[in-house]
C-alpha positions as CSV (number, residue, x, y, z in Angstrom):
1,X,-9.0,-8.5,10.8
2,X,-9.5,-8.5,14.6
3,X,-8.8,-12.3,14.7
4,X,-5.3,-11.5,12.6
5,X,-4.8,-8.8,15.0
6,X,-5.2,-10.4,18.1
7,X,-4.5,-13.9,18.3
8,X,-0.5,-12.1,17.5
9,X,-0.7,-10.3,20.8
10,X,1.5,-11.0,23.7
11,X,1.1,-8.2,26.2
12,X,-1.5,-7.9,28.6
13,X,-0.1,-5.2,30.5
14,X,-0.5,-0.7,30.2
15,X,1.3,-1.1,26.5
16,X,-1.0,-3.7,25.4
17,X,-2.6,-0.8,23.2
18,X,0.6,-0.2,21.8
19,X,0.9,-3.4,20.3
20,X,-2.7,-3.8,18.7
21,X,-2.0,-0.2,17.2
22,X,1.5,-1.6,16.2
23,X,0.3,-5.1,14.8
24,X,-2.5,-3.3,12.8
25,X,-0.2,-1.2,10.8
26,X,2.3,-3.8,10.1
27,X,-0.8,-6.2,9.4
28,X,-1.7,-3.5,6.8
29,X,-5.0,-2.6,8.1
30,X,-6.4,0.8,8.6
31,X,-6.2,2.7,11.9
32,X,-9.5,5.1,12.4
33,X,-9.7,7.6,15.3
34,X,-13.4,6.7,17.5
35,X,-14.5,8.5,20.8
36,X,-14.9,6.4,23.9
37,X,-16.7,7.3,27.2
38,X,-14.2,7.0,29.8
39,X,-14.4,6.2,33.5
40,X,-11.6,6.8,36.1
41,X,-11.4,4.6,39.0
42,X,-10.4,5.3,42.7
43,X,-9.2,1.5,43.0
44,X,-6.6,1.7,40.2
45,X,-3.1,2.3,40.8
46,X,-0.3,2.8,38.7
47,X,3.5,3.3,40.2
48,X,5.2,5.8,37.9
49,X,8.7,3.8,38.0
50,X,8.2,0.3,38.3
51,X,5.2,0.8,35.9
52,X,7.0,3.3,33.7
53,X,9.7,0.8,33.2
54,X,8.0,-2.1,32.6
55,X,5.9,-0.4,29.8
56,X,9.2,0.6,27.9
57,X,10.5,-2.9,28.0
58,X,6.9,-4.4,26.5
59,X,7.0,-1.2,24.0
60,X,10.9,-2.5,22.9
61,X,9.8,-6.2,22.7
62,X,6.6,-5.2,20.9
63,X,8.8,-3.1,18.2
64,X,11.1,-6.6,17.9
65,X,8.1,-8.9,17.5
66,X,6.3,-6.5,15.1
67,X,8.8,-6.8,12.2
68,X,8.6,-10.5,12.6
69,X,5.3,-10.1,12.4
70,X,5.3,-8.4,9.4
71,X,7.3,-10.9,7.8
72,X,5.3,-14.0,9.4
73,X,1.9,-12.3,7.1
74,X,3.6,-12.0,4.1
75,X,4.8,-15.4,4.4
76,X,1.6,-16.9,5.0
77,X,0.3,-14.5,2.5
78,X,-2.4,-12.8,5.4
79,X,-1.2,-9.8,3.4
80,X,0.8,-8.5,0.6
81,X,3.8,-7.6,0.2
82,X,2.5,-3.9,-1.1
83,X,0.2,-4.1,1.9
84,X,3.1,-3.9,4.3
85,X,5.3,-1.1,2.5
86,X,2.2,0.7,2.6
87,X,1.7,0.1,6.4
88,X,5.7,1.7,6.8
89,X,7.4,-2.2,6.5
């Protein structure tokens, strides 16, 4: 599943999170909730606007590649058709 998952992905940027979450549901596959231990760090910087904007142009172009996606698995029969109306396809 992870190899179906992310061998599709495209961003490497804040939304790239958005786009495994988005590629797993159109894939099909279950999402599951897990804890992480998190660790903030001084040397990271993130620019509210230019950042900001740039996330909701991957987030649109994520949304557009997804239903291709979708229709790329069924194709190549990585899922079924049930599979995707199921995942919200």
């Amino acid at each position: 599943m992870a190899t179906a998952v992310f061998e599709r992905c495209r961003i490497d940027g804040f939304a790239f999170d958005v786009e495994v979450l988005a590629l797993v549901r159109r894939l099909g596959y279950g999402i599951a909730e897990v804890p992480v231990a998190w660790r903030d760090s001084r040397d990271s910087r993130v620019r509210p606007v230019r950042d900001g904007l740039r996330m909701v142009c991957e987030v649109v172009a994520i949304r557009a590649r997804a239903r291709s996606v979708r229709r790329a698995a069924v194709a190549t029969r990585e899922v079924g058709p049930q599979e995707v109306e199921a995942a919200g396809g």
